[in-house]
C-alpha positions in Angstrom: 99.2 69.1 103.5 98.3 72.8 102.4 94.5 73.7 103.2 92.0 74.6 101.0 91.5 78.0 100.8 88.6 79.3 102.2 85.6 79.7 99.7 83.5 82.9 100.3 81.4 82.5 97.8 80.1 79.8 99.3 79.1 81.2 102.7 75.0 80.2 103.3 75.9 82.5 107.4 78.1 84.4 109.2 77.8 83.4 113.1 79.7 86.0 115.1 80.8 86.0 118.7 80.1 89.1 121.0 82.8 90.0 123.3 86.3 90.9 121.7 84.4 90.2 118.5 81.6 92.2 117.6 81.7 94.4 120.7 84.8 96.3 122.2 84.3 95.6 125.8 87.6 94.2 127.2 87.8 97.3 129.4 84.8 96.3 131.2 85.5 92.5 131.1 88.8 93.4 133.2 87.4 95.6 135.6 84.5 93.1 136.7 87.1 90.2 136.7 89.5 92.1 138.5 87.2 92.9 141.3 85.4 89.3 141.2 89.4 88.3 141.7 89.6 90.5 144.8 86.7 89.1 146.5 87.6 85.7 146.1 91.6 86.1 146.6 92.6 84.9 143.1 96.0 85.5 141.2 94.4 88.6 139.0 97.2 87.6 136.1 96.0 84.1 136.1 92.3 85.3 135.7 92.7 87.7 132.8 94.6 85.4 131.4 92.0 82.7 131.1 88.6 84.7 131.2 88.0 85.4 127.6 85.8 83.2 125.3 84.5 81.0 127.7 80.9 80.8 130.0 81.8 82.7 134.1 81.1 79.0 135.1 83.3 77.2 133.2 86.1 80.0 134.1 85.5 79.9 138.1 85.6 76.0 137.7 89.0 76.3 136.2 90.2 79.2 138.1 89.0 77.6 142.0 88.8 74.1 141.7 88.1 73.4 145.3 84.9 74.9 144.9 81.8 72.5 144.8 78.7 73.2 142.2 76.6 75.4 144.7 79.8 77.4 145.1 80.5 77.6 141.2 77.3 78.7 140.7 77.2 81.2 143.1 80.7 82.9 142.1 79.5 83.2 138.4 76.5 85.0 139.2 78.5 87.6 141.0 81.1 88.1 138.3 77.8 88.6 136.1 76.6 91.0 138.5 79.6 93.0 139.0 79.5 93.3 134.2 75.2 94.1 134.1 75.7 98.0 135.1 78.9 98.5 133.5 78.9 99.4 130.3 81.2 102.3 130.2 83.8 101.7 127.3 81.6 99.2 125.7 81.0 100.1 121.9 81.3 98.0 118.4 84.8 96.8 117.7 86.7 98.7 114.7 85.2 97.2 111.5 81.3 95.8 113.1 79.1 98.7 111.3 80.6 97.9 108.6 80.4 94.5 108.4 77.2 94.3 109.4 76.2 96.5 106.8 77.8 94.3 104.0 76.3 91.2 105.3 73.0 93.0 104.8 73.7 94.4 101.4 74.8 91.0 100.8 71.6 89.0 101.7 73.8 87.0 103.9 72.2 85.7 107.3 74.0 86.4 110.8 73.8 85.8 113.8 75.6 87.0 117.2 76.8 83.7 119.4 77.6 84.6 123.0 79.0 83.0 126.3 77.4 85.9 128.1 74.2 86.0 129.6 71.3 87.4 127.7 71.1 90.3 130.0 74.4 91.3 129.0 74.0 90.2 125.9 71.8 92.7 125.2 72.9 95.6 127.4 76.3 95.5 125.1 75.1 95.2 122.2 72.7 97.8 122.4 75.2 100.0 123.6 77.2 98.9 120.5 74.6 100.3 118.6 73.9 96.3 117.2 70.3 95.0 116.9 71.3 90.9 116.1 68.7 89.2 114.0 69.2 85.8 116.1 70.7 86.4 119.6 71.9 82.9 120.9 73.4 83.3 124.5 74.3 80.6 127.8 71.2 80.6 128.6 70.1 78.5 125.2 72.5 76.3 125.9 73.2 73.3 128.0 77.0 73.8 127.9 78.7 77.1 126.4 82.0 77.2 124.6 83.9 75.7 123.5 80.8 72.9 122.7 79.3 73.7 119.5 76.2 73.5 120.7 75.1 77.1 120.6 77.0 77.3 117.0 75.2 74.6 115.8 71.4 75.9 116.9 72.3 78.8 115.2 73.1 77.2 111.8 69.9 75.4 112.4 67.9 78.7 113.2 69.2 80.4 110.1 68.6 77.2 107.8 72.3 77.0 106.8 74.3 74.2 106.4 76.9 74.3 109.1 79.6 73.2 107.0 78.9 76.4 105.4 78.9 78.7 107.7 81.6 80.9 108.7 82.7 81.5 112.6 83.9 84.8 113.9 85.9 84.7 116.9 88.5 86.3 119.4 89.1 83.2 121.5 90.6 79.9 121.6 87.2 78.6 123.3 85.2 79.9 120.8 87.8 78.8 117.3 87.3 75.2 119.0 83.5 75.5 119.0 83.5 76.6 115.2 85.4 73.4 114.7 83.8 71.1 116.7 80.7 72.3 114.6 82.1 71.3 111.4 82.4 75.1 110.6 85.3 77.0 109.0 86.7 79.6 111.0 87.6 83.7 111.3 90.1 84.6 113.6 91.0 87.4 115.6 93.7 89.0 118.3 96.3 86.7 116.0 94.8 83.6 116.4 94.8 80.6 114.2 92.3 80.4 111.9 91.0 79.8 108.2 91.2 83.5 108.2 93.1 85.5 110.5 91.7 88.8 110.6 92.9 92.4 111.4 89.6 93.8 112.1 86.2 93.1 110.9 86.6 95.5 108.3 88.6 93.2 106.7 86.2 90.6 106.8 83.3 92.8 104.7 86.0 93.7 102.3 87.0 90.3 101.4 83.2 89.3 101.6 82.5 92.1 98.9 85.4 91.1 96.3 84.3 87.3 96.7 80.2 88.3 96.1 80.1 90.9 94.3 82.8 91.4 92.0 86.2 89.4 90.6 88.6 89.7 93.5 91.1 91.5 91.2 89.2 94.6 90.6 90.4 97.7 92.8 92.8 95.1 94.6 96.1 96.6 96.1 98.9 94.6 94.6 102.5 94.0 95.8 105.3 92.9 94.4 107.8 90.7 96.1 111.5 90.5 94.4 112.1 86.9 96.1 115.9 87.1 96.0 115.9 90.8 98.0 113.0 90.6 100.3 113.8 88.4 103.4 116.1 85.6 103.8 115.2 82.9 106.4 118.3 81.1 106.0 121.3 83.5 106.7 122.5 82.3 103.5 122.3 86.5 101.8 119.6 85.3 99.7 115.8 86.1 100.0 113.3 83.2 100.3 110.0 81.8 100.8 109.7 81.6 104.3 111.4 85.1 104.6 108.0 86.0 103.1 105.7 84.0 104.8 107.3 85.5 107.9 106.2 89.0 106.9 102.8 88.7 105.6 101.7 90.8 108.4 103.3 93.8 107.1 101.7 93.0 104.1 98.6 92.3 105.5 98.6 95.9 107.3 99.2 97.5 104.3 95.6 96.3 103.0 97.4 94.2 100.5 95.1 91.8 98.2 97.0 90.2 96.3 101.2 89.3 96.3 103.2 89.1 93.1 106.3 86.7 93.7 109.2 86.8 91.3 109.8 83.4 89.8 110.6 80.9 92.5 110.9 77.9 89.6 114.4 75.9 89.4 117.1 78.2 87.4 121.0 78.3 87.5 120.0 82.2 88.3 122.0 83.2 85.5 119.1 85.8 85.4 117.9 85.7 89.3 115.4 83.5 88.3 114.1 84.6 85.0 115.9 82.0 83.8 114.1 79.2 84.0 115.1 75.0 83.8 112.1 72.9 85.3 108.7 75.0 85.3 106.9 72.8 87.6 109.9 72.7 90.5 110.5 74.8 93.4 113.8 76.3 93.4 115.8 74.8 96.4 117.6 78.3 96.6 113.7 79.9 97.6 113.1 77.2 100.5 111.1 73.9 97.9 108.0 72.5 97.4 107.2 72.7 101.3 107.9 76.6 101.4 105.7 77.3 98.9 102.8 75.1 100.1 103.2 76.8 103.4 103.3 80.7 101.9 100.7 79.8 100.0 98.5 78.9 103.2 99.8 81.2 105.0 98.9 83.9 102.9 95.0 82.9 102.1 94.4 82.8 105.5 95.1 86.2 106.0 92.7 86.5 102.9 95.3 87.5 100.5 96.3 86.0 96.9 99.0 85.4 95.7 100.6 85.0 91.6 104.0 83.6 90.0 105.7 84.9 87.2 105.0 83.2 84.2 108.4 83.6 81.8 107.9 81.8 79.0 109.0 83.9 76.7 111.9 82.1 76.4 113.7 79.1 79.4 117.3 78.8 80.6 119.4 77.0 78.3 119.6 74.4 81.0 116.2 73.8 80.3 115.7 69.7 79.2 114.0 70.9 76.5 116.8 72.8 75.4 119.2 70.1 75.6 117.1 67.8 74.1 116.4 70.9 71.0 119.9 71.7 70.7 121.3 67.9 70.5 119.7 67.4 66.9 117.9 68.9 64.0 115.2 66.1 64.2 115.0 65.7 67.9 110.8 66.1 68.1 111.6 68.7 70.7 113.8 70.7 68.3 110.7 72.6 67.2 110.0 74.0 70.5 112.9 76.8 70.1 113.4 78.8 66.9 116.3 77.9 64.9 118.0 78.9 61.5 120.9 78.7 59.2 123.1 81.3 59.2 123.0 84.2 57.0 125.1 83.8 53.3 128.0 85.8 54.9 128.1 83.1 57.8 126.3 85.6 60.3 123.5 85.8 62.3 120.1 85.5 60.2 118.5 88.8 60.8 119.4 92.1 62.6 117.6 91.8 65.7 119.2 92.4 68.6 119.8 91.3 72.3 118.1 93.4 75.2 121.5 92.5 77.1 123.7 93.9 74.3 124.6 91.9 70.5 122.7 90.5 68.4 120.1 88.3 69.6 121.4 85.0 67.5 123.5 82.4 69.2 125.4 79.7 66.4 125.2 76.1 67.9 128.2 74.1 66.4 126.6 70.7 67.5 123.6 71.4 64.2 124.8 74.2 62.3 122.1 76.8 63.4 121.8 79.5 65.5 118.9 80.0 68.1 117.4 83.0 69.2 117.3 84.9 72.2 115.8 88.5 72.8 117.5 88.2 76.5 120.6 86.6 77.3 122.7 83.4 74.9 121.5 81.4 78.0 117.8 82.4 78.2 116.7 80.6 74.5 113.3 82.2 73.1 110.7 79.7 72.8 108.7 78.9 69.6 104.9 79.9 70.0 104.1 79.5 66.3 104.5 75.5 67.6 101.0 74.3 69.1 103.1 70.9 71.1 104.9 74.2 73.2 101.5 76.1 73.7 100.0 72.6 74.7 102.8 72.2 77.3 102.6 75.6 78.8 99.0 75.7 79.4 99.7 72.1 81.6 102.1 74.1 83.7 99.6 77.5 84.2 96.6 74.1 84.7 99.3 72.6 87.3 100.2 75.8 89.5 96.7 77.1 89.2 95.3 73.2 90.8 98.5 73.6 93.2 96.8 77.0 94.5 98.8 79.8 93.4 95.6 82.6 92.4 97.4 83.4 88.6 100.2 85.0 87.6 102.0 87.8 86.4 103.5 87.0 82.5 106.5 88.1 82.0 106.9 90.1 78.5 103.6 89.0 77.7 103.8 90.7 74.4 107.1 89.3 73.2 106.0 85.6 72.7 105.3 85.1 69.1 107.5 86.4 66.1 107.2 87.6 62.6 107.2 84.4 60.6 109.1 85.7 58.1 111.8 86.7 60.7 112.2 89.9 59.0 114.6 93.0 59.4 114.0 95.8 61.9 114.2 98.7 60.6 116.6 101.3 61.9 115.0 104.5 63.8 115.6 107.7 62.2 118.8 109.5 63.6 118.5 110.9 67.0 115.7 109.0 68.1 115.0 106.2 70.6 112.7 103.6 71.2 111.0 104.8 74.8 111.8 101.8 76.8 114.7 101.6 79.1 116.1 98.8 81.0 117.9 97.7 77.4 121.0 99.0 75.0 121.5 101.9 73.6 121.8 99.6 70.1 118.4 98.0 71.0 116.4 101.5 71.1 117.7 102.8 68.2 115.6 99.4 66.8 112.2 100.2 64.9 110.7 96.9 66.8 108.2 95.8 64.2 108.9 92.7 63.6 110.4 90.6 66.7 107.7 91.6 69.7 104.5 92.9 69.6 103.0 90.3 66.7 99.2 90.7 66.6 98.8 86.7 67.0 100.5 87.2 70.6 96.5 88.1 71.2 95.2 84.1 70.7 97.4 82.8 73.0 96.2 85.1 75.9 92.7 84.0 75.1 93.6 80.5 75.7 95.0 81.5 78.8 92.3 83.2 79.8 90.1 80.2 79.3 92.4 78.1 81.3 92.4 80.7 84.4 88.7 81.5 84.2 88.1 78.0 85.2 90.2 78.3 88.3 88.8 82.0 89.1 92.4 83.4 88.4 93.9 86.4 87.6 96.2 86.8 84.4 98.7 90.2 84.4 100.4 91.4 81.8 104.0 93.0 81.4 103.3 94.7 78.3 105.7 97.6 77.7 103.2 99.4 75.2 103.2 103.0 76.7 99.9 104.3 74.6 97.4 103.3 76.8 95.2 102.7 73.3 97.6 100.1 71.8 97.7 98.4 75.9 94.1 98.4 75.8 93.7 95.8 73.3 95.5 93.3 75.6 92.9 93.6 77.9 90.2 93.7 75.9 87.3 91.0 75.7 88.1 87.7 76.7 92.1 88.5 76.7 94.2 89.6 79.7 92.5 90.2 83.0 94.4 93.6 83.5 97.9 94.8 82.2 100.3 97.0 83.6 100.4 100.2 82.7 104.2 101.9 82.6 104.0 105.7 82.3 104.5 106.5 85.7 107.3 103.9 85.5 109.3 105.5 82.2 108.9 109.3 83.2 110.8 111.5 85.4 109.0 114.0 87.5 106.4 116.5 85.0 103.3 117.2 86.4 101.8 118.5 83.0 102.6 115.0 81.4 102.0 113.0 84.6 98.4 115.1 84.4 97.9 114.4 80.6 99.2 110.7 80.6 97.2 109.4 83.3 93.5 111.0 82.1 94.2 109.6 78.7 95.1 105.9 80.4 92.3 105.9 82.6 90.3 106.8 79.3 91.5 103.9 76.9 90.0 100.9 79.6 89.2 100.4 83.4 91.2 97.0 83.3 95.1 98.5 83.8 97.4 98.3 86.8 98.4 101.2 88.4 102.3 100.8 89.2 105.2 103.7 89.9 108.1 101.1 89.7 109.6 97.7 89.9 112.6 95.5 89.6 113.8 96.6 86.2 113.5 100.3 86.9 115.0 103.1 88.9 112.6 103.7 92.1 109.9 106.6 92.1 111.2 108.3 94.9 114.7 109.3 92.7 113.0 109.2 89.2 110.4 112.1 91.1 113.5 114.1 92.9 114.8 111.8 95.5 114.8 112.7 99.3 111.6 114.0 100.8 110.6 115.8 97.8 110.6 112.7 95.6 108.8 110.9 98.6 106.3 113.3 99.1 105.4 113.4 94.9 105.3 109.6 94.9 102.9 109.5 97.9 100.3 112.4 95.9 100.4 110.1 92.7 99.4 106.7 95.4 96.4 109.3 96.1 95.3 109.7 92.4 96.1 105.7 91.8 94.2 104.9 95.0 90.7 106.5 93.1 91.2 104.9 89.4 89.8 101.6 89.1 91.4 97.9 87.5 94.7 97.3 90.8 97.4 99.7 92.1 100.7 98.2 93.0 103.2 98.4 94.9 106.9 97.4 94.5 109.2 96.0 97.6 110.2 98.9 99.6 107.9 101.2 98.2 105.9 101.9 101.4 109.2 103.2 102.9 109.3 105.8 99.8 113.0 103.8 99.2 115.0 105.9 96.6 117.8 104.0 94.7 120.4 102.0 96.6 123.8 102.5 96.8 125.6 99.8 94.8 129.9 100.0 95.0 131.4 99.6 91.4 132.1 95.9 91.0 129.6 94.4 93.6 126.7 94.4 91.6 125.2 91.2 90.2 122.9 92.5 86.6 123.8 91.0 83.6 122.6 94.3 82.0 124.8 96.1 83.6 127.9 94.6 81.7 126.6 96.2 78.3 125.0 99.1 79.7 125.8 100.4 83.0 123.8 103.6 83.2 121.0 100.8 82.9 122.1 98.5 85.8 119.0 97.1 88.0 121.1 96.8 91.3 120.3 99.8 92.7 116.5 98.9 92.9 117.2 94.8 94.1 119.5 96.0 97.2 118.1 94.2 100.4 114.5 95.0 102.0 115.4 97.0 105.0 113.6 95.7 108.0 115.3 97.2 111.2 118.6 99.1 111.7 122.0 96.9 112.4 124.3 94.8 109.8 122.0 93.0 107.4 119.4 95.3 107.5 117.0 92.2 109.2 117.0 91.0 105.6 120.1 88.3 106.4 122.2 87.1 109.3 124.6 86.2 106.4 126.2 88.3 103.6 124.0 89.4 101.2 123.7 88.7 97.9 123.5 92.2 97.0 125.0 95.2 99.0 122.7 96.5 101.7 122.0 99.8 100.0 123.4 102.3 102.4 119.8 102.3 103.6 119.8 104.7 107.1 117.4 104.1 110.0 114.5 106.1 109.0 114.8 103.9 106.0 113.6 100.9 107.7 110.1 98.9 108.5 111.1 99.4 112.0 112.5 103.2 111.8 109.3 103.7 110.3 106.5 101.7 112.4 106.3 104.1 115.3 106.5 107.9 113.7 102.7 108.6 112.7 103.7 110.6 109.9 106.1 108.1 109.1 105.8 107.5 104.7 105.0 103.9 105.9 102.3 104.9 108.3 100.8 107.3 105.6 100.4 105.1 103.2 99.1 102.3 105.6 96.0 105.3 106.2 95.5 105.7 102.6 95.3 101.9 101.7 92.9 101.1 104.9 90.8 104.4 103.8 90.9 102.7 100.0 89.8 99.5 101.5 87.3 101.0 103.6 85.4 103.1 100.7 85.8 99.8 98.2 81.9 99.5 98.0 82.0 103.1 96.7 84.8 102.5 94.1 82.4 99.3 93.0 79.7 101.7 92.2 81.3 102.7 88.8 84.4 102.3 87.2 84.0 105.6 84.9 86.6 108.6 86.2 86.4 112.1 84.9 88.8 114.8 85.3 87.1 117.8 87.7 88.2 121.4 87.8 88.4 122.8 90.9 90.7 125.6 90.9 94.5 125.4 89.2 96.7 123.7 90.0 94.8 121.3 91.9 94.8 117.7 90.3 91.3 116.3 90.8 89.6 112.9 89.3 86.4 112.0 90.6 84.8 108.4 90.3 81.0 108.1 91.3 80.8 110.0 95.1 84.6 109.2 95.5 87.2 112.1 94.9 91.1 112.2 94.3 92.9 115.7 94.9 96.5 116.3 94.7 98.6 119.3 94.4 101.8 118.1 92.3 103.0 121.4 91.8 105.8 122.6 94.1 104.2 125.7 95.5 101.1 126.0 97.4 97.6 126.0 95.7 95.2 128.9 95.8 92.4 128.4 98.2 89.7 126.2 97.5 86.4 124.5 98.1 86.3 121.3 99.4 83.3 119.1 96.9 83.0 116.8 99.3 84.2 115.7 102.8 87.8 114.6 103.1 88.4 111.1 104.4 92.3 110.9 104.3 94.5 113.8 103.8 98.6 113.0 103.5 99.8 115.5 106.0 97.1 115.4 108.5 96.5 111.7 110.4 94.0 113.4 112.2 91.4 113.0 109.4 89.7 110.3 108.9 86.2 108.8 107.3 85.3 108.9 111.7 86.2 112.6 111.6 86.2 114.0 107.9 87.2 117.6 107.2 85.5 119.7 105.2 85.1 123.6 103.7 88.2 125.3 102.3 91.3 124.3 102.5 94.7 125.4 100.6 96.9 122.8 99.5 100.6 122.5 100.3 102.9 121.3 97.3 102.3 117.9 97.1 99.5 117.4 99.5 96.4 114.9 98.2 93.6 114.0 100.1 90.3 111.7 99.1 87.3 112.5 99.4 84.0 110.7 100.1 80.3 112.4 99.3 78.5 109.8 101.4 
């Protein structure tokens, strides 16, 4: 049974342990148990093994059985004695100040829980630099962890209700105590909990999304392409588990919030945008059981997570396809859209196919053809009919109650049609429409009539209505590159937020890339902020491939880091992945076959997670070639070089999460001068500067402190640099003024 994720908004306390928790002082803790082991002729392995989390009692009781009470007694009071003078090493863990500080913004009460004695209770935490408001410690206690007592008085000192209360903790001793209070649970070290934390840093972040704004806002997005990303079966095929076995990576890339692919059952004919039961697991991605247990998995590491809505149009092995295409009065005939053929026999307008032909399909069994703006087997669905709309807004009601956080919706502005079904007209000569990913014959479209229809708009807003109730996020894929036109699908009561796809649809022009992003950032503070996904060649060889494309992509994750509504990140994209190689004949898009200058293979090879066949994506064959990925293109090549591109953009994401409280400030972003050709934004006391010129910049002044600069890992918002500073091509720092 999947748990219920853990509500933050509900929090009444936050009851935190010292030792390993609040206060870094495992240095210490070993020293005085290593000596206490040498007086007393213990194994020094077993002891550090068992001595955190528990009272020096209960651990010399466990550790020297033979000893009476007198004895026990006596042997914790001179492991105490050998921790009271030494303090050396002893400071607040990474995160504490911060936390701390957000509880207090917050108006949320705390209070520090400790199996130490109060004397060294208090000589740590002052040396922390940590004033607790309640203090509870062994010596308020009858018994110490793992009995909830001390939990429980604190609850009771506070005034909270201890079923809402939250428990911090570093030890198994201490998780038990939490639970044996009736309290939900914070874990640390990789321990099991209702949160598994890396750092209480962590902890204030997802605190400030949950209390003070909608979780969405300036969330770092990722997108998973299911079928490419890790298979768990050795079957070549990505799945479920293969994701719930890497949230970690996620999770230390600061990610908020996880985009999967569609998972739903599909003959694939489409790899999985095709789809034939909309409230079933595919057995290909793991079932029902796989996504119960990524979906757990992933909120307690304080992350959401969205499907793919596609309902645009289903697989034509849909039921209600079938059940549409087996009569002209079958009731669920209406849900599709259907007409007689043209007077010449033909199909009954011009539109066309994004896959190549016209999009009309005749159906001998009634004497009509159907419509499809995708493939003959992916049918378009009939919005104009309200028994359809009733049924998809039961599915978003059903995976929203199952505990997926939203979704992303697939061609969100394609759903409803002109109603008279009418023409499109031709583009002049020489011109294309600006979206790729389709035919030649399908830009050369005027696309007036069969996407984009203003009454698309209603539908969102009774989307919205339904999401709102759940506290979920709605996403749209609208390929409207005038950030004006987007903005309107995010306006009011409509879409949450909306991709965004100029950085997606251009090639490397920093002029453009300058102009296109102030005038998005200026039509709303609701867009995504996204360089590439599954449909479309990857940044890093759109931008120049190599190092050069790397390093470009890496300045613009700067810039997108500082302007407000979510960035995102596509698979791969942390490893600055170009294109993969994809041998004529082995690829698998259906694209491809009427357009292969368009073919999506190259940016679906396998998720390259260590060296060696399969690429630690599959034991098996792969569904897609590996890529001819090399080992600095893997997770693991990556991991241990500091100035790794996965290590960089691990800083600038933990920075981002770090300053979030500043980016909730304000949401308005202005374009700064500071000397050409130095790209600079500035939002509130936040700053964004990037050179994206391939030459060095001229000298200049520093506005503020910098807190993360790409090519130097020795700065940080601990050691900030400041003063003047000339910028190679492509370096971008931020910048924080308090």
């Amino acid at each position: 049974m999947r748990r219920q994720r853990l509500d933050l908004e509900a929090l009444e306390a936050v009851l935190l342990d010292m030792d390993g928790t609040l206060v870094d002082s495992d240095a210490s803790v070993e020293r005085a148990w290593t000596a206490w082991a040498g007086e007393y002729g213990a194994d020094i392995a077993r002891v550090l093994a068992v001595a955190h989390g528990s009272p020096a009692a209960h651990t010399v009781r466990r550790l020297l059985p033979a000893l009476d009470a007198s004895e026990v007694a006596e042997a914790a009071r001179r492991q105490h004695a050998l921790q009271y003078d030494d303090l050396a090493d002893v400071a607040a863990a990474p995160g504490a100040h911060d936390l701390l500080a957000e509880l207090d913004r917050l108006g949320l009460p705390w209070a520090v829980v400790t199996s130490a004695d109060r004397r060294l209770a208090e000589a740590r935490l002052h040396a922390a630099g940590i004033d607790p408001p309640l203090l509870l410690t062994v010596d308020d206690v009858r018994a110490g962890k793992p009995d909830p007592e001390g939990y429980l008085r604190a609850a009771a000192r506070l005034g909270a209700d201890p079923a809402s209360c939250l428990v911090v903790e570093d030890s198994e001793p201490g998780l038990a105590a939490g639970r044996a209070a009736g309290m939900r649970c914070a874990a640390l070290r990789g321990l099991d909990g209702d949160l598994r934390l890396l750092d209480l840093g962590q902890l204030a972040h997802l605190l400030r999304h949950a209390r003070l704004r909608p979780w969405w806002r300036d969330a770092v997005g990722y997108q998973v392409y299911l079928p490419s990303f890790r298979d768990s079966t050795g079957d070549g095929w990505g799945d479920l588990a293969g994701v719930s076995a890497h949230l970690d990576h996620l999770a230390r890339l600061a990610v908020d919030v996880v985009w999967l692919t569609p998972f739903f059952r599909s003959p694939m004919r489409d790899h999985g945008y095709d789809i034939a039961d909309y409230r079933a697991v595919d057995p290909s991605f793991g079932g029902e059981a796989a996504l119960d247990e990524l979906l757990d998995q992933a909120h307690r590491r304080g992350m959401r997570v969205i499907g793919d809505l596609v309902v645009n149009h289903t697989s034509d092995a849909h039921p209600w396809f079938a059940a549409a295409s087996s009569s002209r009065s079958e009731p669920r005939r209406d849900y599709y859209i259907w007409r007689d053929p043209a007077p010449d026999g033909g199909p009954p307008n011009n539109w066309l196919s994004h896959f190549g032909g016209p999009a009309w399909t005749f159906s001998p069994a009634t004497g009509q053809y159907y419509l499809h703006l995708f493939r003959p087997e992916q049918p378009d669905l009939n919005w104009r009919n309200p028994a359809l709309a009733a049924e998809i807004d039961a599915v978003i009601e059903h995976w929203l109650v199952r505990g997926l956080d939203g979704f992303r919706i697939d061609t969100a502005a394609y759903l409803v049609k002109d109603a008279g079904l009418r023409d499109n007209p031709p583009l002049p000569p020489g011109r294309l429409a600006p979206t790729l990913g389709t035919t030649l014959d399908w830009r050369r479209q005027d696309h007036r009539y069969d996407i984009h229809q203003p009454d698309v708009h209603a539908i969102h807003e009774q989307w919205r209505r339904v999401a709102d109730r759940h506290g979920a996020f709605l996403l749209g894929e609208v390929y409207e590159l005038d950030p004006v036109a987007l903005a309107r699908f995010v306006t009011g009561e409509r879409l949450h937020s909306s991709f965004w796809f100029g950085l997606v649809e251009t090639g490397w022009n920093p002029d453009r890339i300058d102009a296109m992003i102030t005038a998005a950032v200026a039509a709303s503070p609701r867009l995504s902020w996204v360089q590439g996904n599954h449909d479309r060649s990857r940044a890093a060889t759109r931008y120049g491939g190599g190092m050069l494309g790397r390093r470009r992509s890496l300045a613009l994750h700067v810039l997108m880091a500082l302007l407000p509504g979510t960035a995102w990140l596509y698979q791969g994209e942390e490893l600055g992945l170009g294109d993969g190689q994809v041998p004529p004949g082995q690829g698998a898009d259906p694209l491809a076959t009427a357009q292969p200058d368009q073919s999506r293979d190259v940016v679906r090879t396998p998720m390259p997670w260590r060296p060696g066949p399969g690429l630690g994506f599959t034991t098996g064959r792969p569904w897609l070639p590996g890529g001819g990925r090399l080992r600095s293109d893997t997770v693991a090549g990556q991991t241990g070089d500091p100035a790794s591109h996965l290590n960089v953009l691990r800083r600038l994401l933990m920075v981002r999460r770090r300053l979030a409280g500043l980016l909730a400030v304000t949401d308005e972003v202005t374009r700064q001068e500071i000397g050409a050709p130095v790209t600079a934004y500035r939002r509130g006391d936040l700053w964004a500067l990037a050179n994206l010129r391939d030459t060095p910049s001229a000298e200049v002044e520093l506005p503020a402190p910098a807190v993360f600069d790409s090519d130097d890992p020795a700065v940080t918002a601990d050691r900030p640099k400041s003063g003047r500073i000339r910028l190679a091509p492509q370096q971008a720092l931020l910048l924080a003024a308090r």
